[in-house]
N, C-alpha and C positions, 0 to 999 in steps of 0.2 A: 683078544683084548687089544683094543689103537693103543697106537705111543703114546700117546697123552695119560690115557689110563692106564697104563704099564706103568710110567715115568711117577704119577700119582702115588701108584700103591709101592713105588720103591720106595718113594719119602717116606709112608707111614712105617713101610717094617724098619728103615731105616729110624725111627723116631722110638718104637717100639723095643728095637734090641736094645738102642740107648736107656731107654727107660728102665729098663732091669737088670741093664749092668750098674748106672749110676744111683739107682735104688740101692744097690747095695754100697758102692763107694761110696758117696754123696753120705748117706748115715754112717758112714765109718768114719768117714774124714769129718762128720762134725762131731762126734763124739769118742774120737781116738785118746785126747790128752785127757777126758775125763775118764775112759774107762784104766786106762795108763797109770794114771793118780790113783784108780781104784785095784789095782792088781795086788792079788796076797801072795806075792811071789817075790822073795829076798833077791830071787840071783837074776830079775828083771830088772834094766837100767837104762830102759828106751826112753823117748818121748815122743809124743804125738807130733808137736809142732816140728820137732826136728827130723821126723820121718817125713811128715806131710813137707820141710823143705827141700830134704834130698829128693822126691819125687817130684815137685817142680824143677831143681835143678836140674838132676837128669833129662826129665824133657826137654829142656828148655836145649841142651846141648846135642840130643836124640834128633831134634827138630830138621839140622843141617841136613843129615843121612834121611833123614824120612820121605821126601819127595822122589830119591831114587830107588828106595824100599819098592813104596807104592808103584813106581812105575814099571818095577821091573816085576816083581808078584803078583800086581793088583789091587787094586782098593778091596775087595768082598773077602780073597784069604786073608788079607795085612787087616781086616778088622778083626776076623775070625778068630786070630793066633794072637793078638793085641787082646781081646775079651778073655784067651786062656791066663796072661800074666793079671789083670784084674782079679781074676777069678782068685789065684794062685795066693796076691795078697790079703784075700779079704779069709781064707782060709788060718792066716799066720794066726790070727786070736782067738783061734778058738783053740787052739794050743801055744801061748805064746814064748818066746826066746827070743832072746835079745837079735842073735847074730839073724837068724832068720829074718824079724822084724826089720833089719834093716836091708837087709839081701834082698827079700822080695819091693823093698818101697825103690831099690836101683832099676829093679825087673819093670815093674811099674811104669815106672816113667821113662824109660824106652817103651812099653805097651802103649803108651798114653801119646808118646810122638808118633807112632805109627798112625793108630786110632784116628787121631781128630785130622791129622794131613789126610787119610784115606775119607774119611767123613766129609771133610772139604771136599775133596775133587769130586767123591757122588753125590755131594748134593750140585752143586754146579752142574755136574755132566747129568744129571735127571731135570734141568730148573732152564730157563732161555731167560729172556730180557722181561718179558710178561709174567714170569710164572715166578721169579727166584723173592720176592718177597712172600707172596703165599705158603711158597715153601718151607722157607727161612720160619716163619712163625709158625708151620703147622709141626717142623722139626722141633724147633723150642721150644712150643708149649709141650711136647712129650715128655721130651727131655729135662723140663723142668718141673714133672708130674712125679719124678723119682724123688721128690722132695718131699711129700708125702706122705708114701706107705710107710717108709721102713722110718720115719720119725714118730711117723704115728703109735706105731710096736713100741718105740721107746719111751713115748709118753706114758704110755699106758703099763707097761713094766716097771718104769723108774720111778714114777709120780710118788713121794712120799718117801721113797728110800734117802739115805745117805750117803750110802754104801753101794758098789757093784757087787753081786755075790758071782764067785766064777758058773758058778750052773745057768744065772741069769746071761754071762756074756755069752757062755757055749749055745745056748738056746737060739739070744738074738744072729751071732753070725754063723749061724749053721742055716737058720733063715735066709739070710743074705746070699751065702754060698751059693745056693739053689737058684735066687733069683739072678742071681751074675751068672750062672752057667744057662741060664734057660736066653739069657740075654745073648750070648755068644754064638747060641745055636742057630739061634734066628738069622744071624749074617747068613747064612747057607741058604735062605730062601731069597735071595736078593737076586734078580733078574736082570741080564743086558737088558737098554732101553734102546738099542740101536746099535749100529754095526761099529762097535767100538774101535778104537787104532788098536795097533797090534802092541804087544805089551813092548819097553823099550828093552834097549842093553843097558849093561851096566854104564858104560861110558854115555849113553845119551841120557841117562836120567840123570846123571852129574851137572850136566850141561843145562838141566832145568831152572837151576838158582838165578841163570845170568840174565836172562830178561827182564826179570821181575825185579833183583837188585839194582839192576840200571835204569829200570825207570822212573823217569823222573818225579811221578805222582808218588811215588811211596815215601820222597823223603820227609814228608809233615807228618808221614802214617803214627812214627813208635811211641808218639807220649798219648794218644786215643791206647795204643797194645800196652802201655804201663801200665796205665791209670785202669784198666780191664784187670791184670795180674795181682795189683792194690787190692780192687773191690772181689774180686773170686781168693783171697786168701782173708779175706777179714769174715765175707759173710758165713762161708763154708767153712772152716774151721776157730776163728776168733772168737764172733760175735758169739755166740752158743757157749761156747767155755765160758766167759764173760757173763751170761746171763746165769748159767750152775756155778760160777761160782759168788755170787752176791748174795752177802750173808741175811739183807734183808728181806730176802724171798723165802727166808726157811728151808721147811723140807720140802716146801714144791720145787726150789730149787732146779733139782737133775731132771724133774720133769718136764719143767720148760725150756732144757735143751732141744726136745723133740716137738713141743709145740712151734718154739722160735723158728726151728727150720720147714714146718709146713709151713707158715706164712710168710717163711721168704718164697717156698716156693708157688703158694699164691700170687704173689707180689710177681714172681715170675712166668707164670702163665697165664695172669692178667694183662702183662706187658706184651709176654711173645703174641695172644690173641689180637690184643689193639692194634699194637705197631707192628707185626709184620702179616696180621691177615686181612688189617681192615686200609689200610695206609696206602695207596700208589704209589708205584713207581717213579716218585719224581722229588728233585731238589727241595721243596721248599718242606715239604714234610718230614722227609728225614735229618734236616739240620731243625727243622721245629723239637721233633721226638729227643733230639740226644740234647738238646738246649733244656729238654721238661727233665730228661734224666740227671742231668746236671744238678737241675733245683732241686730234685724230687730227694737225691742224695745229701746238697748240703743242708737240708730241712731234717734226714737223717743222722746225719752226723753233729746237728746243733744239739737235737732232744738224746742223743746217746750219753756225748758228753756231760750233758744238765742230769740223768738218769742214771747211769752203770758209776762203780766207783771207779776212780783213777787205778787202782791197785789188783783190776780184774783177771788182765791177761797173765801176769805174774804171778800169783801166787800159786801154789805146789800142794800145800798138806793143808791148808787151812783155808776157810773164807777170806772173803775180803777184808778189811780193817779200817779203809779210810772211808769219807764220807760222800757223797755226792753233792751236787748243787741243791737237786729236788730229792724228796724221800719217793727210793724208788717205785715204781710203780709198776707193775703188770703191764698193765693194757699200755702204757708210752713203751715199754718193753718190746713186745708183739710190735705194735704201730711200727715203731724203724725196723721189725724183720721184715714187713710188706714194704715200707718204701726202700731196703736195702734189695729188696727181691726186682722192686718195680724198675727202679732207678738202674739196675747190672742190664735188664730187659731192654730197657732204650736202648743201652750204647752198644751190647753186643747183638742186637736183631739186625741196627742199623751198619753194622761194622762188617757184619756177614754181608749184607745185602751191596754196600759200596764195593767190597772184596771183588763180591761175583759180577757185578758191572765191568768198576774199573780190569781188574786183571780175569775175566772171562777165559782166553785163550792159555792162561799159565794160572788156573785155578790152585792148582798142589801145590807149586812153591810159594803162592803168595800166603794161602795158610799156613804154611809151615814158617813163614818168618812172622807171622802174626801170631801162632802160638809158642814161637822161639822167644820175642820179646817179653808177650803175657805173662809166661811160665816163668822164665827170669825174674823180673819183679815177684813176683807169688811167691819163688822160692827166699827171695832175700827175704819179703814181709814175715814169712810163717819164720825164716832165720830168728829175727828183731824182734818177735812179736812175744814170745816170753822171758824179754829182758826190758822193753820198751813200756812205759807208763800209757794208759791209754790216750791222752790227751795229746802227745805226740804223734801217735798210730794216727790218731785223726785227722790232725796239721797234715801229714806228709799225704793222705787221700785226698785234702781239701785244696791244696796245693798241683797237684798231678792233674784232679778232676779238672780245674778248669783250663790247664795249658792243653790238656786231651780235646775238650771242646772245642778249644779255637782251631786248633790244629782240626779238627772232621772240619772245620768250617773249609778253613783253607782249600781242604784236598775237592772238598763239593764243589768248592768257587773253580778249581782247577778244573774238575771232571767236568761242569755245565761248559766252561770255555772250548774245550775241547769237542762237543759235542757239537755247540752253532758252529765251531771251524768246522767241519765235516758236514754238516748240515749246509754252511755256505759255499 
């Protein structure tokens, strides 16, 4: 097998394990605070949202450490061992306990900074200048096909219920379980693409952070890394709560937790196909892409708010209670989980793809402070987000989205300058 075909089939299995770990995370994290609400167990006193923020937090602090993890380990065991602690949390509900429930969401999000810093540097280190958009979206649409199966299972289990029965949860994450271990396995088949550097010491993978923080391109980079941590804690666990809990849905209700999140992840693998398989490599396309995501979003965020009640993310033991603009509806329901799907696709195909241009040569620490930032925001949002009335949640993405925009504008205007100087 050439390099080029070696390099190839590392993306897919790379895309691959993703797919069946976040198969099962992805359905857990969008339906934690509902099945949470649904536990017949007195001496349980978790919450979804606040596990799913400790698990951004932690990464978000995990992040710093991650780049000399990876260097000093590897990217292929530092996914390996990163896929056991996934595994480890999606295991906690099928017998759930408080203390555990939150032990493992700490575990997590240390697995999760490992993960995606290690994930960064091999896609990079399998991708060149030619090849890292192709890659970028044939990795994403995988990865965003875990959107899917295991919502699918919960469509078709929950549809019409009210209720979680615990045999129904054991069932769904004992499912899961298998699919995040088979996912983990997979890192094992992942191939050198070439005579790789030698793995560092502990003292030079430390010494990673300091290029990437001093250079000068990254300073516009962190409200595009916000405004990312916004939209990945509203779509993947919010929006979906929000849509089971509107009392005008009925009992389809909890069912269209799992519909919602197949067509974000449509919306998702629509996006990853256009924009990072069909798009070149060049400026004017990529500030185009993250300018349609921009829109594609606040067209989403107009029909949420006119559709979901104000009183969605909040509430606990009961439906909703207040009223919306329009009587809700289904299909505007769905419509913003595809443009919430399409519109996260823009900005993070294109965010990957400037990453691995601009910082090429410091691929790990530039991910690692891109998902340092992301994670942060995420964490405060899932924080805020079952205390905050929804039409604020909205404000503070519509707000972030576009200072994020200007800002890629910026960095793109930088990265072309720098290219004709070197070209001149």
């Amino acid at each position: 097998m050439g390099s080029s075909e070696l390099r190839t089939c590392n993306v897919l299995i790379l895309g691959v394990g993703f797919l069946f770990i976040f198969t099962a995370f992805t359905t857990c994290g969008n339906v934690a605070q509902t099945v949470v609400k649904s536990l017949q167990n007195d001496t349980f006193s978790g919450s979804g949202y606040h596990s799913l923020g400790i698990i951004y937090g932690v990464f978000s602090f995990a992040n710093l450490l991650a780049p000399t993890v990876v260097a000093v380990v590897g990217p292929k065991i530092t996914m390996f061992l990163s896929g056991l602690l996934y595994s480890g949390y999606i295991a906690v509900f099928i017998v759930p306990s408080t203390w555990s429930f939150y032990l493992t969401s700490v575990l997590i999000g240390i697995g999760a900074a490992m993960l995606w810093t290690a994930q960064g540097h091999f896609l990079v280190e399998n991708s060149d200048a030619s090849t890292i958009n192709r890659n970028t979206g044939m990795f994403w649409a995988l990865l965003q096909c875990s959107m899917l199966f295991g919502n699918l299972y919960i469509y078709f289990d929950w549809n019409g219920r009210t209720e979680i029965s615990d045999s129904s949860r054991r069932n769904i994450f004992l499912s899961l379980l298998v699919a995040s271990i088979l996912g983990t396995l997979s890192f094992l088949l992942l191939r050198k693409s070439r005579d790789e550097e030698e793995l560092l010491s502990e003292e030079e993978g430390q010494s990673l952070l300091s290029p990437v923080m001093l250079e000068s391109r990254s300073v516009p980079l962190p409200p595009p890394y916000c405004s990312a941590g916004l939209e990945l804690s509203f779509y993947s666990g919010v929006y979906g709560t929000c849509v089971g809990a509107t009392a005008q849905f009925g009992d389809s209700a909890k069912g269209l937790i799992g519909i919602s999140g197949i067509v974000v992840g449509i919306g998702e693998i629509v996006g990853g196909g256009l924009f990072g398989l069909l798009c070149q490599n060049n400026r004017f396309r990529r500030t185009s892409v993250v300018f349609l995501g921009m829109v594609v979003h606040f067209v989403a965020i107009y029909l949420i708010f006119l559709n979901i009640p104000d009183d969605a993310p909040v509430v606990f033991n009961t439906s909703t209670q207040s009223q919306p603009f329009l009587t809700p509806s289904v299909s505007i329901a769905l419509l913003c989980s595809f443009l919430l799907g399409l519109g996260d696709s823009c900005f993070n195909t294109q965010l990957y793809s400037i990453l691995g241009c601009v910082y090429a040569e410091h691929s790990t620490p530039a991910f690692a402070i891109f998902k340092f930032i992301q994670s942060v925001f995420a964490a405060a949002a899932f924080f805020y987000s079952g205390a905050l009335l929804l039409k604020w949640q909205l404000l503070v993405m519509v707000l972030l989205g576009f200072a994020g925009t200007l800002c890629f504008f910026v960095v793109e205007r930088m990265q072309s300058f720098s290219v004709d100087l070197q070209d001149y």
